[in-house]
N, C-alpha and C positions, 0 to 999 in steps of 0.2 A: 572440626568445624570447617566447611569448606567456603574457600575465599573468595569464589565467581561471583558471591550470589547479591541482590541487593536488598534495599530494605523494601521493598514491593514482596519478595519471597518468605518475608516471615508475617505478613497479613491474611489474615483466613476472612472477608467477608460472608456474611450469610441474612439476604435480606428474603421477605414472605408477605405477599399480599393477599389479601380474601376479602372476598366481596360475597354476600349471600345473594346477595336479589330479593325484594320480599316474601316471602313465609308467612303464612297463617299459625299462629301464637295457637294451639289444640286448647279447645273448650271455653276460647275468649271470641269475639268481634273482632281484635285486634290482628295490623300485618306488622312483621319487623322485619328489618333491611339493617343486616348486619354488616360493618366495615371493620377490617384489621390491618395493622401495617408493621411489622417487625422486624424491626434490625440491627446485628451484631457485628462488631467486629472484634476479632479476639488477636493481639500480637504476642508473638512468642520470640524473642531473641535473642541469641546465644551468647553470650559474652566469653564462655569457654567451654568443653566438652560437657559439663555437668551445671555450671550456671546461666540461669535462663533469667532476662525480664520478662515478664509478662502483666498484659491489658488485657483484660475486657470492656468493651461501650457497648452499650444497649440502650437501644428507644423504641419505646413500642406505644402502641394510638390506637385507640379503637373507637367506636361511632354505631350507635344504635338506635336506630329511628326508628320510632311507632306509628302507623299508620291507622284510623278508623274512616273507613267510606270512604276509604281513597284521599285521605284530607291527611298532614302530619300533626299530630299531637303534642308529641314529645321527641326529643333526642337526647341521648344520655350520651356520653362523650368523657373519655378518658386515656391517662397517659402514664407512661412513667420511663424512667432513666434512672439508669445505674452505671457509676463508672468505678471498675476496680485496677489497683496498679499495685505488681509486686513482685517478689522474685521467685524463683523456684529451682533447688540443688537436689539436682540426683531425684526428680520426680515426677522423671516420664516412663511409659508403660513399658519399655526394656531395659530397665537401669533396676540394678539389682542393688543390696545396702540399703543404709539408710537413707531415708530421702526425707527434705523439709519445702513447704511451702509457705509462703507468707504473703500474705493480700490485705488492702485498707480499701475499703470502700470512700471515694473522695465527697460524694453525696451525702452520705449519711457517719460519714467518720470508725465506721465498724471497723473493727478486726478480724481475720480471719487466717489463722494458724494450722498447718495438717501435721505431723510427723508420721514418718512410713517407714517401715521397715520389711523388704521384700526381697525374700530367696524361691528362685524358683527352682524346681527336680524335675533331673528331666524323665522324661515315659518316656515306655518301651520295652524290651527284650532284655534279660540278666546279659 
């Protein structure tokens, strides 16, 4: 684990926005005008060579408006959030053995349990 680093270094944002602009809906009258907005952030922090905390947050919004004659009709409109926190030994993609994850979803109270067990060989030449 190297000691320079701060806690800004183990945050991975990943936000995504779309917009469609209205569209003709095939074989209706109807236009839709599609809105998305997505965002993640996922922390991973080491507490020692093999033990990790880790988060995911996630929000994500979407917005769908119908158009007829250029007039709005409808808007459908939806959301959701997920927040998971938990640890994880020995269960990143160059750590060989066994590995375990553990996650609880604080939203919805889930569980979520991995165990791994991973030897790699190496190729190439006798």
């Amino acid at each position: 684990m190297e000691e320079d680093k701060n806690i800004l270094d183990f945050i991975e944002p990943n936000v995504s926005f779309t917009k469609s602009g209205r569209q003709d809906i095939a074989g209706t009258p109807f236009e839709v005008d599609q809105t998305a907005l997505d965002a993640l952030v996922a922390l991973d922090i080491p507490l020692s060579d093999k033990l990790n905390i880790i988060s995911n947050i996630y929000y994500g919004k979407n917005r769908d408006q119908f158009f007829l004659d250029g007039q709005e009709i409808f808007v459908g409109e939806g959301r959701g959030r997920s927040r998971d926190v938990g640890i994880k030994y020995n269960f990143d993609d160059d750590d060989e053995g066994l590995g375990l994850l553990l996650k609880k979803n604080i939203d919805t109270g889930e569980d979520e349990a991995m165990l791994r067990f991973l030897k790699k060989f190496s190729t190439g030449k006798r």
